[in-house]
PLY file of the C-alpha trace (Angstrom):
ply
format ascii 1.0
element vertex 99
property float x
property float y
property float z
element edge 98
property int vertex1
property int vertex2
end_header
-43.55 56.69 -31.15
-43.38 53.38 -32.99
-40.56 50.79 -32.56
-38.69 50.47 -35.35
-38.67 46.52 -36.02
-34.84 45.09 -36.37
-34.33 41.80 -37.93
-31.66 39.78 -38.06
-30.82 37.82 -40.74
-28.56 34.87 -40.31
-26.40 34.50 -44.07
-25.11 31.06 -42.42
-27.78 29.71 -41.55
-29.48 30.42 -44.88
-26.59 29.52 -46.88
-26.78 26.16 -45.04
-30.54 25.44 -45.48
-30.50 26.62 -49.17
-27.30 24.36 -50.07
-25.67 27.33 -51.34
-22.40 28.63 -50.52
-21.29 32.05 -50.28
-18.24 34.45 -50.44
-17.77 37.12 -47.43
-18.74 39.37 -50.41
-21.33 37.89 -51.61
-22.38 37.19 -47.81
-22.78 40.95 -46.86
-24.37 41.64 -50.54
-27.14 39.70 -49.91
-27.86 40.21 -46.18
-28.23 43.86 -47.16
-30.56 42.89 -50.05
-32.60 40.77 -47.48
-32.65 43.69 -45.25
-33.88 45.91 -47.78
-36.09 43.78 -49.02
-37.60 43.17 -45.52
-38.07 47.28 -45.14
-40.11 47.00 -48.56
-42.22 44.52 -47.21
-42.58 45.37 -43.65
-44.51 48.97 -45.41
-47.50 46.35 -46.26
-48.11 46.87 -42.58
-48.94 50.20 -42.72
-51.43 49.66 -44.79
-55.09 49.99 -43.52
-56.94 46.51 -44.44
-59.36 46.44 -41.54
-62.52 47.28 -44.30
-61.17 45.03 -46.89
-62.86 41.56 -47.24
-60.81 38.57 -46.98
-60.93 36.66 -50.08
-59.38 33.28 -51.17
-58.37 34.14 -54.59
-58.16 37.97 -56.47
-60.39 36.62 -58.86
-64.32 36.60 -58.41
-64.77 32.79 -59.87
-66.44 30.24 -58.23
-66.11 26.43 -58.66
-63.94 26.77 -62.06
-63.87 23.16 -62.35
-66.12 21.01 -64.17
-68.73 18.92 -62.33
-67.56 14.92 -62.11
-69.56 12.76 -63.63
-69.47 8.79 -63.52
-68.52 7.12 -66.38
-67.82 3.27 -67.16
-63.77 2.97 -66.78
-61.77 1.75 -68.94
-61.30 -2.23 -69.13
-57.83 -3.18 -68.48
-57.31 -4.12 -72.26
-58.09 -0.76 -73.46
-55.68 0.76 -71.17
-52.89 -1.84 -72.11
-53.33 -0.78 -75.55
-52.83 2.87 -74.66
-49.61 2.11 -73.11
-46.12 2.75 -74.94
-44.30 0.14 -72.92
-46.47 -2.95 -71.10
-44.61 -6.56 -70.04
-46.95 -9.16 -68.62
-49.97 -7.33 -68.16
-48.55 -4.54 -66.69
-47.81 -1.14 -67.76
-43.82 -0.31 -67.71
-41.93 3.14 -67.08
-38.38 4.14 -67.26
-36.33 3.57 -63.93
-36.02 6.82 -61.85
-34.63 5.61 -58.91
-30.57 4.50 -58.57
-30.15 1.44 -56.49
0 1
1 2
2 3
3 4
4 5
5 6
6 7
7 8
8 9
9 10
10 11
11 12
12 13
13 14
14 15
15 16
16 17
17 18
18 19
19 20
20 21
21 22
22 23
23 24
24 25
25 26
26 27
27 28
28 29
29 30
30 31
31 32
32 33
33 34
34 35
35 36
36 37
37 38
38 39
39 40
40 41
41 42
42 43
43 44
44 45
45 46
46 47
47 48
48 49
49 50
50 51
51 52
52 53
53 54
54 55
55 56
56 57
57 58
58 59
59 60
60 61
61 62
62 63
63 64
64 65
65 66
66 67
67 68
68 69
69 70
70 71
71 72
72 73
73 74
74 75
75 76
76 77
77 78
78 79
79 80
80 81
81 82
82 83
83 84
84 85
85 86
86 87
87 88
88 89
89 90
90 91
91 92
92 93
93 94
94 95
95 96
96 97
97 98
């Protein structure tokens, strides 16, 4: 007879983690939607794999990118010029980051 496998899921601690914040409602909603979502999953391990041959992508396709080649870079002028914004020689972006 095979255990069955009891998880516990910790709402709190996910809530935390996730930034998200949670009704007692909303709390016992989604622990039973984890739960039942862990069932649904946990059948994968019934499934018989042992003649199946691992693979690293579902696709049969090998290297699908293209081969480098060397090329003369571009001369600092030339990518100046494709710049939108430049100041002193240098290329210039937006600010993303508040002081």
């Amino acid at each position: 007879m095979e255990k069955e496998k009891i998880h516990n899921i910790d709402i709190d601690t996910f809530s935390e983690r996730s930034m998200l914040s949670f009704t007692e409602a909303e709390k016992k909603m989604l622990e039973a939607e984890m739960l039942m979502f862990w069932k649904l999953m946990s059948k994968l391990d019934e499934i018989d794999v042992s003649n199946v041959e691992e693979t690293e992508h579902i696709l049969n396709k090998y290297n699908v990118f293209r081969e480098d080649k060397v090329s003369m870079p571009f001369s600092r002028d030339e990518m100046l010029n494709l710049a939108s914004s430049k100041s002193e020689g240098c290329i210039t972006v937006p600010r993303v980051v508040e002081e």
